[in-house]
N, C-alpha and C positions, 0 to 999 in steps of 0.2 A: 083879516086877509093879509096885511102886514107882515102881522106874527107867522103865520105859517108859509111865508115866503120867505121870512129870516131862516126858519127853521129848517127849511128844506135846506137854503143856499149853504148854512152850518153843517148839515150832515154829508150834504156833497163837500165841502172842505177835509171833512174828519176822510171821509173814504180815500181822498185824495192824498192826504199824508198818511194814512195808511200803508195805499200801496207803494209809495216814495221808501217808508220803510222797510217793507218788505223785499224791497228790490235790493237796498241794501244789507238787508241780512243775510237775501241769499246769497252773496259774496260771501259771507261765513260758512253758508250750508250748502253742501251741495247736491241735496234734491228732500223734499218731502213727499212723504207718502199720504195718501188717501183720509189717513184718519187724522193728519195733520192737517190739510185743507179745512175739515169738517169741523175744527177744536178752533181754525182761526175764523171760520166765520162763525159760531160761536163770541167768540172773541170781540169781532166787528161788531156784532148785535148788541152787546153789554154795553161793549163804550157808546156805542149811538144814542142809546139810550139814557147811559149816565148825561152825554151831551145837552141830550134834549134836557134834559132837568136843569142843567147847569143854565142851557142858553133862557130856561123858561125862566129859571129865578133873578137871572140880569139884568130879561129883558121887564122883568114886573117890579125889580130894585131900581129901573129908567138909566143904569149901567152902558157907558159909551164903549167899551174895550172887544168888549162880545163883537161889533161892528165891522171893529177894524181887523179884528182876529178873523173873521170871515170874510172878507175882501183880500187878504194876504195871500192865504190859501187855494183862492178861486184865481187870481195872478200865477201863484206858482206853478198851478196845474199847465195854465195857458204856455206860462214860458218853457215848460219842459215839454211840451206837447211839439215847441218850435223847437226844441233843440237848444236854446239859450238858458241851460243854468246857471249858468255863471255871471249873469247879472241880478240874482235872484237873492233876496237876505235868507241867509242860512242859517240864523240863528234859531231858529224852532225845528229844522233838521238834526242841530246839534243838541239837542236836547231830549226831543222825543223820540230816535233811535236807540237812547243808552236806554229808555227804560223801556223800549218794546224790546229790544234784546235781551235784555234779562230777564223778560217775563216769557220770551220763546224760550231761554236756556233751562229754564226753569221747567214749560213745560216739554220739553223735548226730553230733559233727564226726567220728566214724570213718565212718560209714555215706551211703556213696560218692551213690548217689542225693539223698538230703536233701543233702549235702550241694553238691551242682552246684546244687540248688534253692535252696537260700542263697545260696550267692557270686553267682549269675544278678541274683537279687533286690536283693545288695549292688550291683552291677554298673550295673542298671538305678537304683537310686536314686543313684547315683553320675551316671551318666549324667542322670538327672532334675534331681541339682542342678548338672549341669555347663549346663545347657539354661538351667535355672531362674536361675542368674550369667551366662549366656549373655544371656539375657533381660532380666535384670535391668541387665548394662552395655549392653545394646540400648536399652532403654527410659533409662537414665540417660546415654548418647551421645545420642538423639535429644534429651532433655531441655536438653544442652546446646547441641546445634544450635539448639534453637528458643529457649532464652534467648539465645543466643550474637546469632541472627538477628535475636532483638526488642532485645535491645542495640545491635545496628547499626543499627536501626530509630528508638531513641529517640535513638542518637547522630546518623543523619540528620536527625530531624526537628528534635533540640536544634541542629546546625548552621545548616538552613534558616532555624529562627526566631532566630537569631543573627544570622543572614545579613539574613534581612526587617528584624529592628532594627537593623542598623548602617545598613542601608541608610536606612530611615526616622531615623534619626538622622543621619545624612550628609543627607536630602533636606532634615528638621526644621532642619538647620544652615543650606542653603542657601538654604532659602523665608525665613529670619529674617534670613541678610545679605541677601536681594533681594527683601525685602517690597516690596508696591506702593508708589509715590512718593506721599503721603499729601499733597504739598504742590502737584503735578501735576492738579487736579482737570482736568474737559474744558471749563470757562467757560474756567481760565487759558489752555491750553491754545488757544482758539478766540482769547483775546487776544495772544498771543505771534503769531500766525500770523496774523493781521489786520495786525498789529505789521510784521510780515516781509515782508508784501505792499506796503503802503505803503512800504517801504523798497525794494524792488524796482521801486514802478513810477514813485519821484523817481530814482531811479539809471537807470533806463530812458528815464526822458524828460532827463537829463544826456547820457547815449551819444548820445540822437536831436540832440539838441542841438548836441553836438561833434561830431557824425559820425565817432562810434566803432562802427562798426560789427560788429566783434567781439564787444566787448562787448554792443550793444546783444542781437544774438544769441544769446549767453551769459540774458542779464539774461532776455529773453522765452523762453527756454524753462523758465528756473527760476520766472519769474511764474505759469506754466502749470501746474507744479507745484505750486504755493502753492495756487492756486485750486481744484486737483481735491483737498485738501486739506483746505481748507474745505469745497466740496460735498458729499465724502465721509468729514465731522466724525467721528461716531461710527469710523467704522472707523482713518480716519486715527487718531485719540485711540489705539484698541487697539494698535495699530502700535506709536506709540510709546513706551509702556508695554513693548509689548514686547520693543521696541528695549534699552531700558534697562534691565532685567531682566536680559537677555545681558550687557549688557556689565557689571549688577555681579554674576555669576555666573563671568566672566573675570577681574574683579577678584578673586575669590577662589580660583581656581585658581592663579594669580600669586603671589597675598599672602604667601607661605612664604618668596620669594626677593627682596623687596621690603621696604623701611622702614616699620615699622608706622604711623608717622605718615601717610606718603606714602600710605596705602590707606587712613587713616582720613579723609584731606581729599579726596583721589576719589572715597569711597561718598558722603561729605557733601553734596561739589557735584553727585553725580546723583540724590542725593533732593533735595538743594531745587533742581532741576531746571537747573540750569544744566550745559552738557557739554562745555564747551570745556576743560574742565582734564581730565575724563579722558578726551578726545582725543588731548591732547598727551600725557599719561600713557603709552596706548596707543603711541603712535606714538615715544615716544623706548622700547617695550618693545621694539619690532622692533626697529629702532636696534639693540640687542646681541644680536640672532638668537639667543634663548631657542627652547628645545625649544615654546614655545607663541608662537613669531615669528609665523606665518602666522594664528593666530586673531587677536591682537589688531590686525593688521592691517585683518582682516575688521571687528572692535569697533569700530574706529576709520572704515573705511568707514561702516558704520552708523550711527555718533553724526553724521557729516558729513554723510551725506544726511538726518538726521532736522531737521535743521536749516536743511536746502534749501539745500548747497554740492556741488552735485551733482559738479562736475568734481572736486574733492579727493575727491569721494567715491569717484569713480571709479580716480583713482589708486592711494588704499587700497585697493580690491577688486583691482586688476591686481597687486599688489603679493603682497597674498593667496597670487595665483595662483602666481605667479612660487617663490612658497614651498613650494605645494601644490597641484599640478596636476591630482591627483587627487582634491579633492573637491569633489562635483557642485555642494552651496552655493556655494560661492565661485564657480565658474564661470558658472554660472547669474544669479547675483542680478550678474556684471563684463557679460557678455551684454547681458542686456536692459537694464542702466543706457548700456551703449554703445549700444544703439541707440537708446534716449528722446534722447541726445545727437545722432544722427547719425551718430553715429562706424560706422558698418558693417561699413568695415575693420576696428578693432578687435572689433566686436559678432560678427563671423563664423566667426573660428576658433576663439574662447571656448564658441560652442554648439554648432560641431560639437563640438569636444573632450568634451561634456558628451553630448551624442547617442552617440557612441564609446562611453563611459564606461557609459553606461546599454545599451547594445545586447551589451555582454561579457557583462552580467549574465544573461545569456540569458532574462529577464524581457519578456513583451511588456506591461508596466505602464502605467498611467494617467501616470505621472509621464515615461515615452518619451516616451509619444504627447502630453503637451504641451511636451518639450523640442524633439520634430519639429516644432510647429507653430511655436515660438518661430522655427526655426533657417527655415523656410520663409519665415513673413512675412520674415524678414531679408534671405532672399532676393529676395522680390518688391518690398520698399521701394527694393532697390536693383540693383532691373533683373533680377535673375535670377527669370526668373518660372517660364521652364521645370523650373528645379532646384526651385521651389518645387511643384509641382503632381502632384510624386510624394509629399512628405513630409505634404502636408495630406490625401492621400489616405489614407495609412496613419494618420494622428492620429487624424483622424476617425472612421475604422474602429473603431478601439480606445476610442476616448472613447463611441462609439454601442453598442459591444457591452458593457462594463465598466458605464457611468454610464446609458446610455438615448440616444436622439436628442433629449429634451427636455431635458435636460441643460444648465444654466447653461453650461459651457464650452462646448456644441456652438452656442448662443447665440451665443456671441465669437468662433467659431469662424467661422460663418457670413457677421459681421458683416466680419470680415475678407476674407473670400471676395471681397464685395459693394465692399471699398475696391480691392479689386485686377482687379474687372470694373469700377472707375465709372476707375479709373487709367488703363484699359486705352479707353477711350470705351463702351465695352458698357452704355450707360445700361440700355439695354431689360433687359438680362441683369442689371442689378446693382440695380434696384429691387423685383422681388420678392424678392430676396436679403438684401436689407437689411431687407423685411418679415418676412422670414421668421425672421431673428435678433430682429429685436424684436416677434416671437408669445412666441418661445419665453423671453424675456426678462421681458417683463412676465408671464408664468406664474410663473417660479420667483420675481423679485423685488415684483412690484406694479407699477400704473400708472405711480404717481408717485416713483417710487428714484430716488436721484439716479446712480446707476450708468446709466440709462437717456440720460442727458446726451448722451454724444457721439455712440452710435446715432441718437439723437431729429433732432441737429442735422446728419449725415450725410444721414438719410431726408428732411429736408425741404429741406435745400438740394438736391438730388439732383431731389426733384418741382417745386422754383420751376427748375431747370436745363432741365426737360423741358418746361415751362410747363404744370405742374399746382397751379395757382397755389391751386384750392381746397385740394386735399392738404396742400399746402404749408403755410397759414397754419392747418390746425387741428395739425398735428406742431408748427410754430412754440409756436402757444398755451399748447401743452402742456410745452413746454421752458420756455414763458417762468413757471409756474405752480411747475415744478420748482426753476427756478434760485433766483425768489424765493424759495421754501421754504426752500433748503438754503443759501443764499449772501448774502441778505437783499436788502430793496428797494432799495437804491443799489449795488448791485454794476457795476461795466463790467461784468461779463460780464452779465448781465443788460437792458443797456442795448443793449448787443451784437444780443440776440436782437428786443430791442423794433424796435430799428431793421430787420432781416429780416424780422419782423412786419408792419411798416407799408409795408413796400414790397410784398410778397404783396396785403394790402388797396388799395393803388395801383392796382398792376393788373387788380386786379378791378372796380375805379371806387369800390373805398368809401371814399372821399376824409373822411368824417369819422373812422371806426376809422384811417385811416393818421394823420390827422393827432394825432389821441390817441394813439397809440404815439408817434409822432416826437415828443410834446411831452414823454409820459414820458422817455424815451431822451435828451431834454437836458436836462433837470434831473437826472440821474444822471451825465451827464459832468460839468457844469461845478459838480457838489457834490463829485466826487471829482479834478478837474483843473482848476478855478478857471473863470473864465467865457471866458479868452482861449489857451486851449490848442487845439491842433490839431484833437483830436477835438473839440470841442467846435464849432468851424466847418464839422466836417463834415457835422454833423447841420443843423447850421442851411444849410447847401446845399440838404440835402433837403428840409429845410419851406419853402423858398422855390419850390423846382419844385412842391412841391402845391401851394403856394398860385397861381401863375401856371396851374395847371391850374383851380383853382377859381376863375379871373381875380379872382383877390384883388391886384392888381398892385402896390401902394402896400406892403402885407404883406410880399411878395417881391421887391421891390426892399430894403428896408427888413435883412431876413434875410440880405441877399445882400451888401449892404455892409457889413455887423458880421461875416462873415463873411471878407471879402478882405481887412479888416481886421486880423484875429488870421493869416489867413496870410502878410500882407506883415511884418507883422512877427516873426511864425516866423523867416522866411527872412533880414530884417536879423541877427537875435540869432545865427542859426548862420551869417552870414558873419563878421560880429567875432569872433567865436570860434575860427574857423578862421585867421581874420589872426593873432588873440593867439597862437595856438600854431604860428607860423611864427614869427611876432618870437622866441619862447623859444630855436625852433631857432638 
């Protein structure tokens, strides 16, 4: 009876830590299924049974531990039933937990369903961080494209602004060697060139004198230049400012392969304005056919013609060419300096070749359509009118679709039109023509421009030709208001127009305005040509015919012998002259 009251109160201990551990393992697991319940009572039954053997062999060995070992257990129950584990010995919880868990883990990884559900579950988190590093070097690849991309980014943009400062530091360098000429104001400027004129029209009246003819026609087309020069003060002034800009922007191109003194005494004399030393500079550079032979050639055309030595000037620009056939500057600016000369023959192949040059480009540009006009008028100054009359066609075109029909250039355009209908005798044809140029002229420029000059003086000699004598003397008027303006009150050219003035009011009968011009007209010669120069008789010719029309007879007699006067001895002074330079021969 004893024994099987031990045995019971032992089996009810074993159930009792049992479930103590089970409660703790389900803290590891978190839930069993059906066949798991069934495998641990299973489980229960074995050990109860090993128990029983155990507690029977103890109790029949007279073994006291069996005892105590079963009163412990029947205690723990109680205490955990109140809630008081914690005064409970735990030392047989810590002990038979480790090996009932290991004998669940055991069989749990035995138990074929759960355990597909495991590996699946490893499987897929397997899979989740394979995604998840998948992802992670996806997002840390993209990360480096786009730092990699904004680093190509900052490296362009650090290049570009590198680029912009070297370059502004390249310009910074160049604008400081080819500062404005500070010593070049436009007073000097207008005195140098006043300077140059007068020296032009004593060397002019020497040729008339010697009957040097060459030269004299040399000397009078360069006079012509001096004068539009002066007329056209301001712009001329920009010119050559910017003349000499270029050429010391060539001198610093150069200067690497050149004596540093030698470039310091070049820039020097083209800031205090003198240019005849970096002329020669330039022109002894071609001299050794340098990789920049053909520019300075150009430099040196430029300094020449800034200076009014048009034929040297001219040579430098063909020289240019001769270098550099293919750029349109050079050809262009050798062009139309050969035709200001006359030269046609040379001026003709120089713009075709430029017209060529610009027509590859397959460009129909503004800059065509005024090298067709160039290359037309060249034609028609010298005879070829027909070749001319296709290429003004097409200029024209292009300058009216690009710029407008009111267009400054369509102006000059026109104007030229109107020289090649009054060339051609087509007065009728070429005086609205010429009006028509100076509508559109006085729009863009103003009434009184001095650009307006040689139109002005075209359009009225054109109306006194056709004997519209009134037209005539108010275009006169108007040139002659210009000229003063722009060229001052004693200019010959000015004197020029007075005289064309006064013969318009001649024929109109107003014998008092003619003779007030003619009177201005010879105090402007004989203060710029002395009292006994040629021109100066000839004026006095004409105030003697108006005065014989005004039967002023004593007047005009009087006029007329001061007059035959200064030409008989013209004509002595250039026959001794002519004898002396026979005697030499």
């Amino acid at each position: 009876m004893n024994t099987s009251l031990l045995a019971v109160i032992a089996v009810a201990a074993l159930v009792v830590c049992f479930f103590l551990v089970r409660k703790s393992s389900k803290k590891r697991i978190d839930a069993a299924s059906a066949d798991n319940l069934q495998q641990q009572a299973e489980d229960e039954t074995a050990i109860k049974e090993h128990t029983e053997e155990s507690q029977a062999e103890d109790f029949t060995a007279g073994s006291e531990p069996a005892e105590d070992q079963a009163e412990e257990p029947a205690m723990e129950e109680a205490a955990s039933a109140q809630g008081l584990r914690e005064d409970i010995d735990t030392s047989l919880l810590e002990e038979e937990p480790a090996i009932t868990q290991e004998k669940i883990s055991e069989e749990v990884t035995a138990t074929e369903p759960e355990g597909e559900r495991i590996s699946l579950e490893d499987e897929g988190l397997e899979e989740l961080n394979l995604e998840e590093e998948e992802t992670f070097d996806s997002e840390e690849s993209l990360a480096e494209e786009v730092q990699e991309e904004q680093s190509a980014e900052v490296t362009e943009e650090l290049t570009k602004e590198s680029a912009i400062q070297e370059q502004a530091v390249e310009e910074q360098a160049v604008e400081d060697f080819t500062e404005a000429i500070p010593t070049l104001t436009i007073e000097i400027y207008e005195t140098r060139l006043r300077k140059r004129e007068q020296q032009q029209q004593q060397a002019l009246a020497e040729a008339i004198n010697t009957g040097n003819d060459i030269k004299r026609d040399h000397l009078q087309i360069e006079l012509v230049a001096v004068t539009d020069q002066l007329s056209l003060l301001a712009d001329s002034y920009r010119q050559e400012l910017q003349w000499r800009r270029e050429a010391l922007t060539a001198l610093k191109q150069v200067q690497d392969t050149v004596d540093a003194s030698i470039v310091d005494e070049v820039r020097e004399s083209l800031l205090a304005g003198e240019t005849e030393t970096a002329e020669r500079f330039f022109t002894d550079t071609v001299a050794e056919k340098g990789p920049d032979a053909a520019h300075c050639a150009f430099i040196a055309g430029r300094l020449a013609e800034a200076r009014v030595d048009l034929y040297v000037a001219l040579e430098r620009y063909r020289q240019s060419v001769s270098l550099d056939d293919d750029n349109c500057e050079y050809l262009r600016t050798a062009g139309v300096l050969a035709r200001k000369l006359y030269r046609y023959r040379d001026a003709k192949p120089l713009l075709e070749k430029l017209v060529q040059l610009l027509e590859k480009q397959g460009e129909n540009s503004v800059e065509l359509a005024l090298a067709r006009r160039e290359l037309g008028y060249t034609y028609a100054l010298s005879g070829g009118l027909k070749q001319a009359g296709p290429l003004y066609k097409q200029a024209m075109k292009t300058i009216t679709e690009q710029l407008g029909a009111d267009h400054l250039e369509m102006g000059l355009s026109w104007g030229q039109i109107a020289e090649l209908q009054e060339a051609k005798g087509q007065y009728e044809q070429a005086e609205p023509t010429y009006s028509k140029a100076l509508k559109i002229m006085e729009k863009e420029l103003g009434p009184e421009h001095p650009a307006l000059d040689h139109i002005l003086e075209k359009l009225a000699g054109l109306n006194a030709e056709i004997e519209e004598d009134n037209k005539a003397a108010a275009l006169y008027q108007r040139l002659c208001v210009i000229r003063e303006k722009s060229l001052g009150a004693t200019h010959p050219k000015l004197a020029m127009s007075l005289q064309n003035l006064a013969e318009c009011y001649r024929l109109q009968g107003q014998y008092d305005l003619s003779e007030e011009s003619y009177t201005r007209a010879l105090a402007i010669m004989e203060e710029n040509h002395g009292k006994n120069h040629p021109a100066v008789a000839a004026v006095l010719q004409e105030l003697a015919k108006l005065c014989t029309r005004q039967k002023k007879n004593e007047e005009a007699e009087r006029l007329q012998q001061r007059a035959t006067d200064i030409f008989d001895k013209a004509i002595l002074d250039r026959e001794e002259n002519i004898n002396e330079d026979d005697l030499n021969l």
